[in-house]
C-alpha positions as CSV (number, residue, x, y, z in Angstrom):
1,X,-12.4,119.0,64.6
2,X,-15.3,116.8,64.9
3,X,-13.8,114.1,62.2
4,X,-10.7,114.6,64.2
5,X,-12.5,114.0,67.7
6,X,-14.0,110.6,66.3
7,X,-11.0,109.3,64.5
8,X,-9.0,109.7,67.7
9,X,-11.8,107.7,70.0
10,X,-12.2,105.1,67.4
11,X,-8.5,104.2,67.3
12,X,-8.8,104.8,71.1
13,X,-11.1,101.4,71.8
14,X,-9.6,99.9,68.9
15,X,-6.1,99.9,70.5
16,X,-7.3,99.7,74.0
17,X,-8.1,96.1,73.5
18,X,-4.9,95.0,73.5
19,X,-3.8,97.2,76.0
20,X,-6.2,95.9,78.3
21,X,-4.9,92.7,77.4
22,X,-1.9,93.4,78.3
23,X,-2.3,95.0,81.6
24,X,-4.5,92.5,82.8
25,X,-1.7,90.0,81.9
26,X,0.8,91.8,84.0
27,X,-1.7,91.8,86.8
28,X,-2.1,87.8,86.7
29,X,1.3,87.5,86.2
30,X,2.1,89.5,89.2
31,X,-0.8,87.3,91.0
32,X,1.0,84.2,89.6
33,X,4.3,84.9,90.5
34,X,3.6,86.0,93.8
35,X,1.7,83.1,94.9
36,X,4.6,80.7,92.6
37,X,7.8,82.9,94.4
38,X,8.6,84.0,98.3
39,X,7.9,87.4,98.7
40,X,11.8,87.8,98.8
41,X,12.0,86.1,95.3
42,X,8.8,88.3,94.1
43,X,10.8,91.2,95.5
44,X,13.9,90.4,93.5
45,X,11.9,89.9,89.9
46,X,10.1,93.3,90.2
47,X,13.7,94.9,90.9
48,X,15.1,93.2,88.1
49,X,13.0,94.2,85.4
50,X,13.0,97.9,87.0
51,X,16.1,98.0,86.5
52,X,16.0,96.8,82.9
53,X,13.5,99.0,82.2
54,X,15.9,102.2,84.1
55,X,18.4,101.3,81.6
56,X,16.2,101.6,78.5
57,X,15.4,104.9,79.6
58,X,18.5,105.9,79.8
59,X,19.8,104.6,76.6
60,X,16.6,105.4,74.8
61,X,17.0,109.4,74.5
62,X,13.5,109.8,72.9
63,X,13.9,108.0,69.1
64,X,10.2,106.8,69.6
65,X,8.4,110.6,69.9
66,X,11.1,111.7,67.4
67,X,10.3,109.0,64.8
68,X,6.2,110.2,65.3
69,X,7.3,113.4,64.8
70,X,9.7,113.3,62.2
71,X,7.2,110.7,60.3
72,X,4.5,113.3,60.8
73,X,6.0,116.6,61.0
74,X,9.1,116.2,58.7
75,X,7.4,114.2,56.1
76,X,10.6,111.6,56.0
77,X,10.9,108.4,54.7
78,X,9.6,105.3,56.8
79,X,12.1,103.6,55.1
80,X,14.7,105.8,56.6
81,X,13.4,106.1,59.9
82,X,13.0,102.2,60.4
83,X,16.8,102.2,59.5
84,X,17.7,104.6,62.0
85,X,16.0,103.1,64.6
86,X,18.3,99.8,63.9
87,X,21.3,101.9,63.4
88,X,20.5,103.8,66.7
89,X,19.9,100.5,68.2
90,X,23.3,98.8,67.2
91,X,24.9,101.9,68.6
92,X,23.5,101.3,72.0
93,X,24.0,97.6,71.7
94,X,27.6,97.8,71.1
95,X,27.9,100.9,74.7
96,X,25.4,98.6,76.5
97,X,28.5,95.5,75.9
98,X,31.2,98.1,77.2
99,X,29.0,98.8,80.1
100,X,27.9,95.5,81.0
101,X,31.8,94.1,80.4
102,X,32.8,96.6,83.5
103,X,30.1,95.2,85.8
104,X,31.1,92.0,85.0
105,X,34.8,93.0,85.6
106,X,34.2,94.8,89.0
107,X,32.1,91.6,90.0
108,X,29.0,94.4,90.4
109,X,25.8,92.3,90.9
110,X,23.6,94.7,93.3
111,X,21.2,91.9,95.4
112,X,21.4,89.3,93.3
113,X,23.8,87.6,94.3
114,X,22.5,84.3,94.3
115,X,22.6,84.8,90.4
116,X,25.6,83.9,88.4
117,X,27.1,87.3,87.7
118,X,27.5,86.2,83.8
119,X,23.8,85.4,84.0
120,X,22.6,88.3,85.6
121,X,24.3,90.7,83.1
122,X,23.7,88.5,79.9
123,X,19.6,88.7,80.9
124,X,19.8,92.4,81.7
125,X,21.2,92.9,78.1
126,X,19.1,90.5,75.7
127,X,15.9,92.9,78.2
128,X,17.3,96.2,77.3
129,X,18.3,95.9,73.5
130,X,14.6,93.8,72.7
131,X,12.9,96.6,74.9
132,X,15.1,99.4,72.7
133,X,14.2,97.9,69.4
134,X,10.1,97.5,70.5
135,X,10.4,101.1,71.4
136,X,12.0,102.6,68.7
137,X,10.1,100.7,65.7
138,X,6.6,101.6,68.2
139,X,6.9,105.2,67.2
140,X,6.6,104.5,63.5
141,X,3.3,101.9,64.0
142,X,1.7,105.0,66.1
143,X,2.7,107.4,63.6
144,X,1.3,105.3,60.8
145,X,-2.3,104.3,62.8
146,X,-1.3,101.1,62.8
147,X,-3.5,100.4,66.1
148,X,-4.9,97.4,64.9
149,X,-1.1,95.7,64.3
150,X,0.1,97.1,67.7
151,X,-3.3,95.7,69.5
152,X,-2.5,92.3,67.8
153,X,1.0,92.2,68.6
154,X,-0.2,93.5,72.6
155,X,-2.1,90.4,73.0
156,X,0.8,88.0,71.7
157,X,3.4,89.5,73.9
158,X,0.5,89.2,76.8
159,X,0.4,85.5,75.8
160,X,4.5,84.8,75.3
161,X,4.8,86.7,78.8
162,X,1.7,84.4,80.6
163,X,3.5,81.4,79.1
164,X,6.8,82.5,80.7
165,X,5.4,82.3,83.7
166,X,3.6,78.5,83.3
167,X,6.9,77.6,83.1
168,X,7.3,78.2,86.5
169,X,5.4,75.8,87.6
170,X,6.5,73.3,84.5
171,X,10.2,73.8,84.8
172,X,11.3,75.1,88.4
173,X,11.3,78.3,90.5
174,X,14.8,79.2,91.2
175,X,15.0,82.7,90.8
176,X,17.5,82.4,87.5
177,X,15.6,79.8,85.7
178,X,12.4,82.2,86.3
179,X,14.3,85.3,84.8
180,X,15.2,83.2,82.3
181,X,11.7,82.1,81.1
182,X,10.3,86.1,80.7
183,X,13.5,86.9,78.9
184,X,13.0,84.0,76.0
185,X,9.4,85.6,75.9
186,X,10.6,89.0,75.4
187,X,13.1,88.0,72.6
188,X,10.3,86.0,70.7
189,X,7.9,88.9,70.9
190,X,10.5,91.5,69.5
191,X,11.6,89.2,66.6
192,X,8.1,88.7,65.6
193,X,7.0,92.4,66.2
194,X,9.8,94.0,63.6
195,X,9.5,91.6,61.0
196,X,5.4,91.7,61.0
197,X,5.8,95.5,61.0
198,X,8.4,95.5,57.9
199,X,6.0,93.2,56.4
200,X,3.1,95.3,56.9
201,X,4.2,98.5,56.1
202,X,5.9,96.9,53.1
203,X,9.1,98.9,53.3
204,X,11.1,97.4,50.6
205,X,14.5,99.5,50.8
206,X,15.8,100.4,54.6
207,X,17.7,103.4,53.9
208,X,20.2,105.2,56.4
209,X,20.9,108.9,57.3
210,X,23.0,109.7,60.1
211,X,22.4,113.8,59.7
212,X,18.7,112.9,60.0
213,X,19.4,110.6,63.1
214,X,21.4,113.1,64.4
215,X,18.4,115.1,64.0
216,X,16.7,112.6,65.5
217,X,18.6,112.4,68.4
218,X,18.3,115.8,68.9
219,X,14.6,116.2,68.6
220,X,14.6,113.7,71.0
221,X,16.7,114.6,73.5
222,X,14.4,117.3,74.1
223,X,11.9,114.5,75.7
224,X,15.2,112.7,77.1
225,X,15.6,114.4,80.0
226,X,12.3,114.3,80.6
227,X,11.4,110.8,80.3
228,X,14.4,109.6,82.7
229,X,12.4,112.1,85.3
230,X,9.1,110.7,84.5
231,X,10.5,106.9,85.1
232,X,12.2,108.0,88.3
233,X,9.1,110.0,89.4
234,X,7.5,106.4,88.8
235,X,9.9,103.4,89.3
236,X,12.4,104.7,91.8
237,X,10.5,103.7,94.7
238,X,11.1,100.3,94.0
239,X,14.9,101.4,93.3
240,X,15.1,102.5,96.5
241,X,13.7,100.3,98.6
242,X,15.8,97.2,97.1
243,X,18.9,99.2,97.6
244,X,17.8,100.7,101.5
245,X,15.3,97.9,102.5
246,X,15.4,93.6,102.2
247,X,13.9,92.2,99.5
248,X,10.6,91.3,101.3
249,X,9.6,94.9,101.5
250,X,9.9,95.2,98.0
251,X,8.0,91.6,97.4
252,X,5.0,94.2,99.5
253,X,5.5,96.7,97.5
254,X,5.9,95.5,94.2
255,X,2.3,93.6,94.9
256,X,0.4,96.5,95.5
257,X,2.7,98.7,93.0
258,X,0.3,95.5,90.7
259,X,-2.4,98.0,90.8
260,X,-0.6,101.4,90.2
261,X,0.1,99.3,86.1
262,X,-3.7,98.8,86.1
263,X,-4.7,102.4,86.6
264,X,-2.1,103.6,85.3
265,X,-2.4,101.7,81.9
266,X,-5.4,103.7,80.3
267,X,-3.8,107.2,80.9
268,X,-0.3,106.0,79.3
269,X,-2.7,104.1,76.3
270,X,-4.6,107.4,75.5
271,X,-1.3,109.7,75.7
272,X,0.6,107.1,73.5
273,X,-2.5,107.5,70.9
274,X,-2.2,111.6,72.0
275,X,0.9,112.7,70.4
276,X,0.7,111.3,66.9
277,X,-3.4,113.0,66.3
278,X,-1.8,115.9,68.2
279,X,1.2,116.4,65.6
280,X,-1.6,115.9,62.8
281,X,-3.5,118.5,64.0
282,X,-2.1,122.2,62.8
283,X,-3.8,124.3,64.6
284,X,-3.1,125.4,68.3
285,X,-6.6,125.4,69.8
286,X,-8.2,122.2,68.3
287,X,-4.4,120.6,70.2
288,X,-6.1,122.4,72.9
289,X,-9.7,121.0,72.9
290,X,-8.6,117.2,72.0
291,X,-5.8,117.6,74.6
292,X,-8.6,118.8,77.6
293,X,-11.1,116.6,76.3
294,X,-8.7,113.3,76.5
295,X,-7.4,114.9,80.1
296,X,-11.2,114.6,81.5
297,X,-12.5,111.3,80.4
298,X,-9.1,109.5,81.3
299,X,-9.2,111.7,84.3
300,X,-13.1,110.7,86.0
301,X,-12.5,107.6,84.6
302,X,-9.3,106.8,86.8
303,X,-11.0,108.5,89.8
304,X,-13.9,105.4,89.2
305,X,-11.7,102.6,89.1
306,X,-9.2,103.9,91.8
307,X,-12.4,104.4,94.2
308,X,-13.5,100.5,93.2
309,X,-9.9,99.5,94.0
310,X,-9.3,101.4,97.3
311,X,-12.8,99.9,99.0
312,X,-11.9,96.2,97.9
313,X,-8.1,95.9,99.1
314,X,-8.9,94.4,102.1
315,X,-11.0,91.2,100.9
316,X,-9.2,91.3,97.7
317,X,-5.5,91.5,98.2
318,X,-5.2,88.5,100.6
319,X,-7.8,86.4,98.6
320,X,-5.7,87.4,95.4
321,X,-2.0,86.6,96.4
322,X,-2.5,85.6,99.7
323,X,-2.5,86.3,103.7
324,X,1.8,86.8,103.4
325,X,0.9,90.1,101.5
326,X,-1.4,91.7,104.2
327,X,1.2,94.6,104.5
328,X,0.9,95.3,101.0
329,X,-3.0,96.6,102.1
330,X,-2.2,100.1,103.6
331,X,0.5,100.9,100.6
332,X,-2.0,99.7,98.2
333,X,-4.5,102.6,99.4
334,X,-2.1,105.1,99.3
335,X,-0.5,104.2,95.9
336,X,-4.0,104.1,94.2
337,X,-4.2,107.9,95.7
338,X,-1.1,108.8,93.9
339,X,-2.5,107.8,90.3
340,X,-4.8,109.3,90.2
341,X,-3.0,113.0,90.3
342,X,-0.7,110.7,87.8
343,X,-2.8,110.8,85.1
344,X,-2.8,114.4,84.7
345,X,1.0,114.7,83.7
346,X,0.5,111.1,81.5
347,X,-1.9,113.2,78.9
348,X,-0.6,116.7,79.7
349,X,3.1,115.7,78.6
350,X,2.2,115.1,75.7
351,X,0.4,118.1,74.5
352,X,3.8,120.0,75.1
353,X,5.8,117.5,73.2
354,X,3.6,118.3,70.2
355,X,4.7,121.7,70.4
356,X,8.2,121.3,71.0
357,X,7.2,122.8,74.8
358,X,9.1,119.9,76.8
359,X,10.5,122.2,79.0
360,X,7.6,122.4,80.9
361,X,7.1,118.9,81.3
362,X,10.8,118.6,82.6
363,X,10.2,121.1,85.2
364,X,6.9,119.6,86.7
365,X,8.5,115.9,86.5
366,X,11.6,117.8,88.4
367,X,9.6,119.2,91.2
368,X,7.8,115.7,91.6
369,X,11.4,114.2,91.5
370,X,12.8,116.0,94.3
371,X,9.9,115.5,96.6
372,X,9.9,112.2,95.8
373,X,12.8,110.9,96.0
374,X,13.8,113.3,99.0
375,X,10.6,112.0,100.3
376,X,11.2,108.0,99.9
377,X,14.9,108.0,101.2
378,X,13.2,109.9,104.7
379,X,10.3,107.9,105.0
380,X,11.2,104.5,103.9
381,X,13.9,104.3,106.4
382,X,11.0,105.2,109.1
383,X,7.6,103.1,107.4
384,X,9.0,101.2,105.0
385,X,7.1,100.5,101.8
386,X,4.5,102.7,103.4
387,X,6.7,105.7,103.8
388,X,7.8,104.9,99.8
389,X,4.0,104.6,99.0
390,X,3.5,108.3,100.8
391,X,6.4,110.1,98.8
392,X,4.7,108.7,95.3
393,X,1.2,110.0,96.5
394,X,3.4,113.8,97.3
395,X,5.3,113.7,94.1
396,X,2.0,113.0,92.1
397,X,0.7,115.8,93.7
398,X,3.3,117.9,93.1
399,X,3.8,117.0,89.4
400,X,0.3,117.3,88.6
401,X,-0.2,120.7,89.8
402,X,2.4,122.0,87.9
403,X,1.9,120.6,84.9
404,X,-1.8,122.4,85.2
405,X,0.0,125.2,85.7
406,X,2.0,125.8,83.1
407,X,-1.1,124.3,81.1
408,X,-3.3,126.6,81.8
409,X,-1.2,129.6,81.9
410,X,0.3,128.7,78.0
411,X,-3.2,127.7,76.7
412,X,-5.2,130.8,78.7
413,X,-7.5,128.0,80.2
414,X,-8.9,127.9,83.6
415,X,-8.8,124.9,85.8
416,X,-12.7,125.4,85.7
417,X,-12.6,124.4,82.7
418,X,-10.5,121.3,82.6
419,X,-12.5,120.3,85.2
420,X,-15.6,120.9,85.0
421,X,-17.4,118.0,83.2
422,X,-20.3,117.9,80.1
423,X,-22.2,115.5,78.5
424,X,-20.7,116.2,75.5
425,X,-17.4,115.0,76.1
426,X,-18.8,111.9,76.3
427,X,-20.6,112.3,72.9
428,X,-18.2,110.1,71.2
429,X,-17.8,107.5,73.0
């Protein structure tokens, strides 16, 4: 357990170096772009890459955990896997064209409509199927401790998307042309990310088996569900508000939503790292003990840097993106609240996909779902972005005590004991 414990830490700061990267790119970039864009314009790129990533969720019907766990578990060929995940990914290509081809038909183009419809719909695709492919072939580099790669290729994709948005300021700042730029980034990064992985992993025959993707699919379905709560539960509240409110409310939202990614990144790092040592490990209680040690240090950690970031929004939010995003202040505060009870259901869901236990996950994300969504459509017609920014911070509640619940009741742990903190479970560190 203790080899287990040190491996898992070790791979932990070795693949949170690009993570950091990463998130602190999406951060400048959301500095950049809102000091480069209106606040209507910011609005309008936050919703369109929400959206894109809604989509993915939608098509994506879990391949990633079932490629760690079929890898793992199952004992299947990489070889095979990597060629599901391209055959799964034609398949959603080819619906994805139907799909887009009706919008385009019904002249469907939600609030941009300033975009060339064409435009619009060609970017949202090139977005989902590079995001599908990343996704998919992701599972197998977990699954294979390849955290050094997957660090590397972080901190390229942080520099492709940073460059997309120097071209701002190079090339023009029409909304389009701005779309544009992140999308070229995004298709660079994913070509270089599979063939590096094939290369690395030295898979010389890509083999297919549809009764294993079918498998596959199935497994995965399991988290499917799941995982389309879990985005809603996070994303929606920008959904929402740029279907209900103007774009300018979403520009305020979207900017203090900046610092939700940066707490929210170290949870989502560790739980990605999470389920592949947890489907290694065979034996119930040591899932338990790595899964409540992980839960506590990513847990006080968050609490630290969402205290440092509540007491500095006022000095730092105008001097960051300027004196137009004062309103983003107040949601900020109560946004940074909200992650924090995130984090619990970030590690937690995890454990029960390593058991095959999604169902419990499903149920906590539902319960957060309802209140939250129930809870923006009431509020943000009456505050605004701040009445969206309160229903996160209740669904966060919500979810998180749940998934304690059914954590503690299917492990025979008290909440003492998750709690409570020792100086040994910072041993290893």
């Amino acid at each position: 357990m203790k080899y287990r414990e040190y491996d898992f830490l070790r791979n932990m700061r070795l693949f949170l170096s690009g993570r950091f990267a990463l998130a602190f790119t999406i951060l400048l970039i959301g500095v950049l772009t809102a000091r480069l864009l209106t606040p209507e314009n910011r609005g309008l790129y936050a919703l369109f890459f929400t959206t894109c990533g809604l989509i993915v969720t939608l098509f994506h019907v879990g391949i990633s955990p079932a490629n760690v766990y079929f890898l793992n578990e199952k004992k299947r060929e990489i070889g095979e896997l990597f060629g599901n995940s391209l055959l799964f990914c034609i398949f959603s290509f080819l619906t994805l064209m139907v799909m887009f081809l009706f919008f385009v038909g019904i002249d469907y183009q939600g609030p941009f409509n300033n975009i060339d419809k064409w435009a619009t719909w060609s970017m949202v695709l090139l977005v989902v199927l590079a995001t599908l492919v990343e996704t998919s072939i992701s599972g197998l580099a977990y699954a294979s401790n390849l955290y050094a790669f997957v660090s590397r290729a972080l901190i390229i994709q942080s520099i492709l998307l940073f460059t997309s948005v120097l071209a701002i300021k190079a090339f023009g700042d029409e909304l389009v042309y701005v779309l544009f730029y992140r999308v070229v980034a995004v298709i660079v990064f994913i070509i270089y990310f599979v063939f590096e992985f094939k290369r690395i992993i030295n898979i010389v025959e890509i083999k297919f088996s549809f009764p294993i993707l079918k498998e596959q699919i199935v497994f995965g379905s399991k988290n499917w569900s799941q995982n389309i709560i879990g985005f809603l539960n996070v994303r929606s509240y920008i959904l929402i508000l740029g279907f209900t409110s103007s774009p300018k409310i979403v520009g305020f939202f979207s900017v203090a939503w900046l610092f939700i990614e940066v707490i929210r990144f170290l949870p989502e790092t560790v739980g990605t790292m999470l389920l592949p040592s947890l489907t290694k490990t065979t034996s119930e209680i040591e899932k338990k003990l790595l899964t409540i040690k992980a839960l506590k240090l990513i847990l006080y950690f968050t609490i630290c840097i969402a205290l440092l970031l509540f007491f500095t929004f006022e000095l730092s939010i105008p001097l960051i993106f300027g004196l137009e995003y004062e309103k983003s202040i107040d949601i900020a505060k109560i946004l940074i609240m909200g992650s924090i009870f995130g984090c619990v259901y970030q590690v937690l869901t995890r454990h029960f996909t390593s058991l095959a236990q999604q169902r419990f996950s499903l149920i906590a994300a539902s319960c957060g779902l309802v209140v939250g969504a129930i809870g923006c459509f009431v509020l943000a017609n009456l505050y605004g972005g701040l009445g969206a920014a309160i229903a996160f911070c209740l669904s966060s509640l919500i979810t998180a005590f749940v998934t304690l619940y059914f954590f503690c009741v299917t492990t025979n742990t008290s909440l003492i004991e998750i709690l409570r903190i020792k100086r040994k479970d910072f041993s290893l560190i």
